[in-house]
N, C-alpha and C positions, 0 to 999 in steps of 0.2 A: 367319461369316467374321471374321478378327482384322484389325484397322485396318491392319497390313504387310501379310494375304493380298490384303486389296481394294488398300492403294495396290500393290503390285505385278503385280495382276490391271487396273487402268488407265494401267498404268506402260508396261504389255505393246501399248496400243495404241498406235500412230504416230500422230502429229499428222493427215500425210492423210489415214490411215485411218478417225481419227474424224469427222474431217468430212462423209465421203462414209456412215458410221454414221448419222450425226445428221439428216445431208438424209434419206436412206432412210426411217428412221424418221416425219420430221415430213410426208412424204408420204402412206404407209402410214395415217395420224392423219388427213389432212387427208381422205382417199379415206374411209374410213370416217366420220366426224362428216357429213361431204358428205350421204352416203346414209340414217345416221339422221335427220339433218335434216329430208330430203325426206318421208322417209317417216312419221314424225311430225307432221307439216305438214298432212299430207295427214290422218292418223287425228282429230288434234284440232281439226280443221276438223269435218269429218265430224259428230263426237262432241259440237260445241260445248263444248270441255271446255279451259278456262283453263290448267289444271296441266301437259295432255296439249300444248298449243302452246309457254305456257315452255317446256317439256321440250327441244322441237323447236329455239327461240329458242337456248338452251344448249348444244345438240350447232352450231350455227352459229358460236355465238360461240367455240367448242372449233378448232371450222375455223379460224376466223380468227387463235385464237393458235396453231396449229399453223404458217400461213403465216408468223406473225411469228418462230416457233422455227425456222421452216427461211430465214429469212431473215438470223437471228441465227446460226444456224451457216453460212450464206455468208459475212458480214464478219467474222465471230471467223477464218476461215481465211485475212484476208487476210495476206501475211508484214510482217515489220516494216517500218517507211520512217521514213525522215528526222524527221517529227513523232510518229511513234509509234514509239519505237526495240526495246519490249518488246512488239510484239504488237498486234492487235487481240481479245484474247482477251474481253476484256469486255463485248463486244458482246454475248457469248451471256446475261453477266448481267443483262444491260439486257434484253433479249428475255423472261425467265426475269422480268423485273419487271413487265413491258407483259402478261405472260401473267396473272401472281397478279392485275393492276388489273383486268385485264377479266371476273375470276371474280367478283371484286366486285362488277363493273359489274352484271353477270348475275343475282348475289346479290342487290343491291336491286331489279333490274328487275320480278324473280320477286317480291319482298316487295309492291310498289305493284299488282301486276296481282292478288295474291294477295287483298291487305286488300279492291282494289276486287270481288272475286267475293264478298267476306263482305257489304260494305255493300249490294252489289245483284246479291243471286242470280238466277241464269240455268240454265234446266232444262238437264240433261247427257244426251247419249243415246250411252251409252257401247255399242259391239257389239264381234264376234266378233275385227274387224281393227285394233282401238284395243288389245286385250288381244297380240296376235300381236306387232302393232308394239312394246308396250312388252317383251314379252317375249323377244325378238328382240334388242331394246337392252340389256339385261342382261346377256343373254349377250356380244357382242360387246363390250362396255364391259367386263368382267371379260377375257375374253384383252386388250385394248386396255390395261389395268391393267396386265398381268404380261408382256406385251410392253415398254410404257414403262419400267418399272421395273428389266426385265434390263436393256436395251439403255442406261438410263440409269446404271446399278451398271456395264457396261463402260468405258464414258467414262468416268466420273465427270461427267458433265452435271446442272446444278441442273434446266436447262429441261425437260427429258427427266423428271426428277424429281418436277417438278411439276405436268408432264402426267400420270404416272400416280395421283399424287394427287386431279388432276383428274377423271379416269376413274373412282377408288373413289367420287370424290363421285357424279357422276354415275351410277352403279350405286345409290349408295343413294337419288339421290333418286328414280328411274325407279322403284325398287322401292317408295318410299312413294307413289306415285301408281297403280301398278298395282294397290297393297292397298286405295287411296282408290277406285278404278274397282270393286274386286270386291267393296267392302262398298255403294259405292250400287248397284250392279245387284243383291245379293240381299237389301238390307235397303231401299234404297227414299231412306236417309238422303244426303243430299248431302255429300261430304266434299271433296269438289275444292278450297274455299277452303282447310278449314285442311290440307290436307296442300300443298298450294301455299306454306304462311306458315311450317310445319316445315322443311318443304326448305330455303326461302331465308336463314334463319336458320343453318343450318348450311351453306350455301355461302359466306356472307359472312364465319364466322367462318375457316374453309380460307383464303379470299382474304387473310384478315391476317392468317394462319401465314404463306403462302407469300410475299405483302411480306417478312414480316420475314428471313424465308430469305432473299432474291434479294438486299436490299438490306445485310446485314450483310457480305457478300464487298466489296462495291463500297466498303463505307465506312471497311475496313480488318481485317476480324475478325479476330483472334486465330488463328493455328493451336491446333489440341487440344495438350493437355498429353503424348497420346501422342506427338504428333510432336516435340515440343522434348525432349523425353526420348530419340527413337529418332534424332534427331541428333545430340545430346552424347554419347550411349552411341558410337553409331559412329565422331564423332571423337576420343573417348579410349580405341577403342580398336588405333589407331594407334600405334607405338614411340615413344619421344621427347613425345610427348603428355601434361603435365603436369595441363594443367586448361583448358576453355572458357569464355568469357561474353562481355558483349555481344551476343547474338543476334537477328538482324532478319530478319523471313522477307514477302518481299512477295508477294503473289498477286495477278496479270493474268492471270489466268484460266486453266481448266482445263489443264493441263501445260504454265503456263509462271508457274512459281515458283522465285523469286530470294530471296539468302539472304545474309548474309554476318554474319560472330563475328572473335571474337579466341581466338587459341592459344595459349597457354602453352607455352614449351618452353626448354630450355636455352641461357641463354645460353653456353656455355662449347663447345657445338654446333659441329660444321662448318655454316655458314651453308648451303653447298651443298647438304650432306647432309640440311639440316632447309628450305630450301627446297624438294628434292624430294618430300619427305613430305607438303609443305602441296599441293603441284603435284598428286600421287597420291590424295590425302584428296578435293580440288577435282573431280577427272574421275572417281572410283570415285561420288561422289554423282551428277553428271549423268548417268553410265551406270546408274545403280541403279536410283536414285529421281527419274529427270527433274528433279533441283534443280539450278541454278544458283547454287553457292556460293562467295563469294570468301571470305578468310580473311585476316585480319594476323594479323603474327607480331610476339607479346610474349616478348623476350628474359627469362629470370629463372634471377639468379645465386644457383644451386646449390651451390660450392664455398667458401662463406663463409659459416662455422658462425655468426660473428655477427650476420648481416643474414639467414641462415634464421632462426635464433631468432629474432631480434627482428619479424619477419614472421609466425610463427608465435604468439609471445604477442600483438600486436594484433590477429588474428585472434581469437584466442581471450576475448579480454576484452571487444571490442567487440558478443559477443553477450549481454553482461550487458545489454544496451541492449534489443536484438530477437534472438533465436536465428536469423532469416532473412539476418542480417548476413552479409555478405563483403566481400572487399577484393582490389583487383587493381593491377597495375601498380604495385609500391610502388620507392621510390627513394630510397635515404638518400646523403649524404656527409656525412662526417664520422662522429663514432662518440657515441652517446647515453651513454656512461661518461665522454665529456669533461665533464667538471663546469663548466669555466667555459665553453666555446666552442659545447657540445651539439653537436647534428646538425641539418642542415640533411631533413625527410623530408616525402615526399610520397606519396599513395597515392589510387587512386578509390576508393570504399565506392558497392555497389549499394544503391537503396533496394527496398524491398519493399513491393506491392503493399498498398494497407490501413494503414501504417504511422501513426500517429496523430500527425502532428507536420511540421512545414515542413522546407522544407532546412534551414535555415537552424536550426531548432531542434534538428535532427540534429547539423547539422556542431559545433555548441554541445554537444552532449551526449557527439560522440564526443572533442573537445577538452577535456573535463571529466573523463570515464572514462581515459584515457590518458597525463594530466597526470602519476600516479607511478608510469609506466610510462618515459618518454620525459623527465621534469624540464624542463632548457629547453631543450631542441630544442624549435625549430621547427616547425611540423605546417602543411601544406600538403592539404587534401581538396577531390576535385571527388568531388560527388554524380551518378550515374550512374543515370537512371530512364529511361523509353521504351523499355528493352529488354524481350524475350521471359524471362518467369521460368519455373525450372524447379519444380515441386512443392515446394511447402515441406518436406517429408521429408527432400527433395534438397538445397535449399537449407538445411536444418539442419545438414547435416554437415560435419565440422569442414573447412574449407579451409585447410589446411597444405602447407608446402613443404616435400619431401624434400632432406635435404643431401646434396652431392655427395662 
């Protein structure tokens, strides 16, 4: 599926909807891990078998962050208020964090119960119902995967996400311990510690994927490069739409993402005419793509072949600097062929991610390159960084202003 079929496939669920999704599911999770629990509990008691009670420890501690994901989709559903004016959507990320710590927690609990089965081995009597129960868990942790995993590709839910995640681990560590049960019962060899020290090593390593997942939303990540691409494609390709930039896109959580740019467009325009465009551009995105995007409007005069060229050769020259170079909002008075009086010009230059050198070293090099361009005009630059870039590909090509 292509990055628009899915955001449009989570785009499709209503805010209610998902939440009464999300409770269902972490229910469904909590009723299941419950019953392997018990029932592993009960086999690696039996069994005296370490690997066989972690097991059991794990599908509880799976319970308990289920209870915390369906708690997390209670307050992510609360509506906005006064202190929190965009949502409580991040509630679900927090939830989705408290879930990956406790895979952790779980991770090393297994390592310490595991190393102590090695330093002081304890005979195992693995039978008929220790094999039943682990094989039973297999099974039901693989649909419990591909359960999680749909229901969490609807939403777009990280928590949901990372419970299925959850569940693959969980399948492969039940199945290394299953392997561990049927090699000491026909070989006689104890292997209960180290498939206990395998497992846990790879539970702990899952736990600091999923950190890192839950907590990159919360600390501001980046949208993907498809999506700042499939926004500037859509707002230019609206009438009157010269060029975009400045782009800021915030996420408070799952379908409630806020966005606002700058629009290039005629000054020469009926304001009216090109207000309603930005008016139409604004609501076609909430209806589409659930974004909340505001939009200023950058007037740029079109019908002054001297101030398009002269816009167009600084554009053009200033990529002798960096190719990733652009330049927006630019503003002359007076005319740079005045030899004695020059022009007075001003313009923002985006910088570009990587860029080897300070502002400051910038605004020096673009004042240096543009010196026998402009003579003694003037030159006025604000450096413009913190915004969203588009591909460098993107950002290579020539940004020119058509004349009116």
């Amino acid at each position: 599926m292509s990055t628009n079929q899915q955001q449009k496939t989570e785009q499709a669920v209503q805010p209610l909807d998902r939440i009464a999704i999300g409770r269902h599911a972490s229910i469904v999770c909590i009723i299941c891990n419950v019953t392997l629990a018990a029932a592993k509990a009960l086999a690696g008691i039996a069994a005296g078998s370490v690997s066989v009670i972690a097991d059991a420890v794990n599908n509880l501690s799976d319970a308990s962050s289920n209870i915390i994901s369906l708690v997390g989709f209670q307050l992510a559903g609360r509506p906005a208020d006064a202190e929190h004016p965009y949502g409580h959507g991040r509630y679900e990320y927090v939830a989705g964090l408290v879930v990956a710590l406790l895979v952790m927690a779980m991770g090393l609990e297994l390592l310490k119960s595991s190393i102590e089965k090695l330093i002081y081995p304890s005979p195992t009597n693995f039978g008929i119902l220790t094999g039943i129960a682990l094989l039973a868990s297999i099974l039901l942790k693989l649909w419990m995967m591909n359960y999680t995993r749909k229901v969490g590709k609807q939403i777009s839910s990280k928590t949901l996400k990372a419970a299925a995640i959850d569940s693959r681990n969980d399948t492969l560590t039940t199945t290394g311990v299953l392997i561990a049960v049927l090699i000491t019962r026909l070989t006689g060899t104890n292997l209960d510690g180290w498939a206990g020290l395998a497992m846990s090593a790879f539970v702990i390593y899952s736990g600091v994927q999923l950190v890192k997942d839950t907590v990159d939303p919360l600390l501001g990540h980046a949208p993907s490069t498809q999506k700042v691409e499939h926004i500037r494609r859509r707002i230019l390709s609206y009438p009157g739409v010269l060029a975009t930039h400045d782009l800021m896109v915030h996420d408070y959580g799952p379908g409630r993402q806020f966005a606002s740019a700058h629009v290039e467009m005629a000054a020469e325009r009926n304001p009216l005419e090109t207000h309603k465009i930005l008016d139409q551009i604004e609501q076609d995105f909430l209806s589409q793509d659930g974004l909340h995007l505001v939009l200023h409007y950058d007037p740029i005069i079109t019908c002054d072949p001297e101030h398009t060229d002269l816009h167009n050769r600084i554009a053009r020259r200033i990529r002798s600097i960096d190719p990733r170079l652009t330049i927006h909002d630019m503003h002359v008075e007076g005319s740079v062929n005045d030899t004695k009086a020059g022009a007075a010009i001003s313009f923002d230059c985006i910088r570009p991610q990587g860029l080897p050198m300070t502002n400051d070293e910038l605004r020096e090099a673009l004042n240096e390159v543009l010196k026998p361009l402009i003579g003694n005009s003037a030159l006025s630059i604000v450096i413009d960084e913190g915004y969203l870039h588009i591909a460098d590909d993107i950002n290579s090509k020539e940004h020119e202003h058509p004349q009116g």
